[in-house]
C-alpha positions in Angstrom: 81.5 132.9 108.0 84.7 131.7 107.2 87.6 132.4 109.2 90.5 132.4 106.7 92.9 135.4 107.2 93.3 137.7 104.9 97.0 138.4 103.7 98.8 141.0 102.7 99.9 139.1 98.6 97.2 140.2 96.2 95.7 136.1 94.9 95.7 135.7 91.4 93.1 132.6 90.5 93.7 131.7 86.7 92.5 128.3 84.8 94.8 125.9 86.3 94.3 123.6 82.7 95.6 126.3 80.4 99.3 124.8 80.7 99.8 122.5 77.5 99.9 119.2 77.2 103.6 118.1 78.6 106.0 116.2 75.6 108.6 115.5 78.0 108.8 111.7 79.2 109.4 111.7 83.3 113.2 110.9 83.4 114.4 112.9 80.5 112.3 115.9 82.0 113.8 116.1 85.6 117.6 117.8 84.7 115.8 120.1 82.5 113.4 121.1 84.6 115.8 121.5 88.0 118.5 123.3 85.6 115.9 125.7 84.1 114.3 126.8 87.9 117.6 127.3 89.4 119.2 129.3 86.4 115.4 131.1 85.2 113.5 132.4 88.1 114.0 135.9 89.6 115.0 137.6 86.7 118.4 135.1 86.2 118.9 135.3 90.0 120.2 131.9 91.0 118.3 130.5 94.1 120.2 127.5 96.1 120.8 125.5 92.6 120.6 121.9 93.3 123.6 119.8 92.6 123.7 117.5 89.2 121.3 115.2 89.3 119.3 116.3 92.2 115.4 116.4 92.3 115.1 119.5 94.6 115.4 123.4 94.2 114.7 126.2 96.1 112.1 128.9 94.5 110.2 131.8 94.9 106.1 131.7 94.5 104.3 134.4 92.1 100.7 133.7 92.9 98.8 131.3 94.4 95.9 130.2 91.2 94.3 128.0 93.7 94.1 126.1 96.9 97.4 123.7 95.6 98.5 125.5 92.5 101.6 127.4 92.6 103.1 129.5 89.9 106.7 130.0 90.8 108.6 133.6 89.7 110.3 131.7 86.6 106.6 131.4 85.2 106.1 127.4 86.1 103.5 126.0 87.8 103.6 123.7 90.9 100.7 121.0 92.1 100.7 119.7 95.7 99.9 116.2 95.0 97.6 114.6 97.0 95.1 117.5 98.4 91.8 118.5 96.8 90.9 122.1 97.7 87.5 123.7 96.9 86.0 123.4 93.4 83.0 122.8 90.5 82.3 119.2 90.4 82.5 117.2 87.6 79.7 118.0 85.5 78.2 121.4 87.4 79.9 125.0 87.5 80.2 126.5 91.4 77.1 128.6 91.6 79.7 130.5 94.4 83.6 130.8 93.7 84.2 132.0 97.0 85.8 128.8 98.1 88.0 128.7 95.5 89.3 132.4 96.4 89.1 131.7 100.1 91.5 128.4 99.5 94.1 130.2 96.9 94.5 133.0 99.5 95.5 130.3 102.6 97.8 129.3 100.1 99.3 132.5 99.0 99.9 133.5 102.9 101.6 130.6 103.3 103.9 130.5 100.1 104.4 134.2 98.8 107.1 136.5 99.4 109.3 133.3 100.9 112.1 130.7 99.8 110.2 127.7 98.8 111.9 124.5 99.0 110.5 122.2 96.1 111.4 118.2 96.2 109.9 117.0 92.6 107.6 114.0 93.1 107.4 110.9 91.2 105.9 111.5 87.9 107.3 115.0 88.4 105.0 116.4 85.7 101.4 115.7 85.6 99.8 115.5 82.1 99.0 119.1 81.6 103.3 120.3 82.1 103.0 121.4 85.5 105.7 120.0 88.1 104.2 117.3 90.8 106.3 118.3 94.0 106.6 118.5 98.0 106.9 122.3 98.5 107.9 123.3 102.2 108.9 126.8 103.6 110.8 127.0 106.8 110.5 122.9 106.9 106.7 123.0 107.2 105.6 121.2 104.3 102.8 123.2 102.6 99.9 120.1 101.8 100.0 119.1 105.4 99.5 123.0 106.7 97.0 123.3 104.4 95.0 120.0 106.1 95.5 121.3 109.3 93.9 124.3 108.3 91.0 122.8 106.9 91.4 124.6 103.5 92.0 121.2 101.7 90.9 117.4 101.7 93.5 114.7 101.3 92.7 113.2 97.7 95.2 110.2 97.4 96.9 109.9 93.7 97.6 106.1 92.2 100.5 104.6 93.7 100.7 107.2 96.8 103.0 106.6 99.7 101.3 105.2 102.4 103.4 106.9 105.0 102.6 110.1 103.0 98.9 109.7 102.8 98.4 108.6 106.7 100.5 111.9 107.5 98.1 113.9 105.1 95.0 112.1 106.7 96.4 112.6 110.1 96.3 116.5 109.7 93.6 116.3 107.8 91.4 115.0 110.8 92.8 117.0 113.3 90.9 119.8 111.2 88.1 118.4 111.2 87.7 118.0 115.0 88.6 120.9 115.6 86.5 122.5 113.1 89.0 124.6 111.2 88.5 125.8 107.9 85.9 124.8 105.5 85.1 121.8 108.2 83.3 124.9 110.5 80.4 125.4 108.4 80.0 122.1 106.8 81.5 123.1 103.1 83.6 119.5 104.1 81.9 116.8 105.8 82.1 113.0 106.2 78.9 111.6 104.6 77.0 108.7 106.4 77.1 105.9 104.3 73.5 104.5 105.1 71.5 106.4 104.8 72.9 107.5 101.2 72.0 111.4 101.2 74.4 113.3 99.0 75.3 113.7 95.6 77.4 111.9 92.8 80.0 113.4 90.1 81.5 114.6 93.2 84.8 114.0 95.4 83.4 112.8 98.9 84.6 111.5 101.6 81.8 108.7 102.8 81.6 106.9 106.5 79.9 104.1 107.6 79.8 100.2 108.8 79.5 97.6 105.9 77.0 95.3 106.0 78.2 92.7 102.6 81.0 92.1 100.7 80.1 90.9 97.3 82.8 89.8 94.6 81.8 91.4 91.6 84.3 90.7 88.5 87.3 92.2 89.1 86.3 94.4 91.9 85.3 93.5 95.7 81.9 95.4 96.2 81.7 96.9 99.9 78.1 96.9 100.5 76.7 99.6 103.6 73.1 99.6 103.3 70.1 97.6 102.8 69.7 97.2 99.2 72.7 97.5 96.7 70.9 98.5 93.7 70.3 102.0 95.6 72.1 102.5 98.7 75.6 103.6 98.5 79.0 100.7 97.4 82.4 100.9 97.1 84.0 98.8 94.7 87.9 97.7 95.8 89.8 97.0 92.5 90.7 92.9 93.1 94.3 93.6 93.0 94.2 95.9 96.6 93.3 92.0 98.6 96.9 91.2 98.9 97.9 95.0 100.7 94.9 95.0 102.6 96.1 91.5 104.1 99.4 92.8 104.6 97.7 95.7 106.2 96.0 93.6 108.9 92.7 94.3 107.2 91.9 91.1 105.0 88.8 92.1 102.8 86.8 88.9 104.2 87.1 90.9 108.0 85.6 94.1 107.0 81.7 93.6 107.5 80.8 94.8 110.4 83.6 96.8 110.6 83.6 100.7 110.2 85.2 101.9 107.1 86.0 105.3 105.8 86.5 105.5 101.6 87.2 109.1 99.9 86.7 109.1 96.1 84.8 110.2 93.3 81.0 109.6 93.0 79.4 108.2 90.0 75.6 106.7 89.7 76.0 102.9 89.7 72.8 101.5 91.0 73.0 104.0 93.7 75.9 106.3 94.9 79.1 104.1 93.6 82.9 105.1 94.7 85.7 103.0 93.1 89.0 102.5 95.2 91.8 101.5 93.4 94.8 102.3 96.2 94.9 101.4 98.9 95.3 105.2 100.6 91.6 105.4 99.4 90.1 103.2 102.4 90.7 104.0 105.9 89.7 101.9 108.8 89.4 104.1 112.0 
């Protein structure tokens, strides 16, 4: 059983791609959308308005529609970049919503009923009009409590910071040894690369030593098992060689080496995970 408190802020859950299609282009969008939150929310109340040209506000939270889904008193919604919390995969409904529920009530007793401090990310609107943004409360920055707490697994976005994605990571796997949150009754797991025994159209987070690397067109294919055209790859878009070398981790050093990827999982002779950052690959 899980052990997520319960808190005292009734959860609304709602379908988090209802908000229409943003017509706003990034730079022309940020004024706006400071201007509207400071002067908007609270019935006209105005909440530590940021100064012109500023990407941060201060706000107050509504509900909590999922494990990383805000919607702020004003009526806009806020994602936490960067964190994946329960939900259906790709191509199957959740036989059991209880997740979802469980993860959007961590949230709410964390964010409800308190000043949020919002710093807008960079795009700050994702493609559905919904602000991308650090939210913190008290300093404690929301993404990283909810790692710690094991309601959430880090789910890097292109061009993430890599400073921001180790600190992510970093609470991430204190979680996960100490067994908090979904980690406690295996909901989250590291899969084994090699054997390949789990399923595909799905986020993962896979573990392993690789055995090959293959060039492949434009991609590096990471090879952990026996036979490629079943056992599980990772394919590292070409262009990730030059960071990883700068990273101390040159591609040609990597078999033998243990590796941890996170990703989604498509069929590709076998399980197949494409990593296109470089906050996708970890090597412990």
């Amino acid at each position: 059983m899980r052990s997520f408190r319960k808190g005292a802020f009734a959860v609304q859950y709602a379908d988090w791609d209802r908000a229409g299609q943003s017509r706003f282009s990034r730079r022309a969008a940020l004024t706006g959308l400071v201007a509207a939150g400071a002067l908007a929310f609270g019935g006209g109340r105005v909440w530590g308005a940021a100064p012109a040209g500023a990407l941060s506000f201060l706000a107050e939270a509504a509900a909590a529609e999922d494990g990383r889904m805000l919607r702020l008193a004003d009526g806009r919604r806020v994602v936490l970049p960067h964190i994946l919390p329960p939900g259906p995969d790709r191509h199957e409904a959740m036989a059991d919503t209880g997740p979802i529920r469980d993860a959007a009530r961590g949230l709410a007793d964390l964010a409800l009923g308190r000043a949020l401090r919002v710093d807008l990310s960079d795009p700050a609107q994702d493609r559905h009009g919904r602000l991308r943004a650090r939210v913190a409360v008290d300093g404690m920055d929301l993404a990283e409590s909810l790692c710690a707490a094991g309601m959430v697994r880090v789910f890097p976005e292109p061009r993430a910071e890599p400073e921001r994605i180790a600190a992510l990571i970093g609470a991430e796997t204190r979680a996960r040894m100490a067994g908090n949150g979904f980690w406690s009754d295996g909901y989250f797991a590291v899969q084994a690369a090699d054997p390949p025994d789990f399923a595909v159209d799905r986020f993962e987070i896979v573990s392993g030593i690789v055995r090959k690397v293959t060039p492949v067109g434009d991609r590096d294919h990471l090879e952990f098992g026996p036979d490629w055209r079943v056992d599980f790859t990772a394919g590292l878009d070409r262009s990730l060689r030059r960071e990883l070398a700068a990273r101390g981790e040159p591609v040609g050093t990597l078999p033998g080496r243990a590796v941890m990827v996170r990703g989604w999982l498509r069929s590709w002779n076998g399980p197949f995970m494409e990593i296109r950052d470089p906050t996708g690959i970890t090597l412990p």
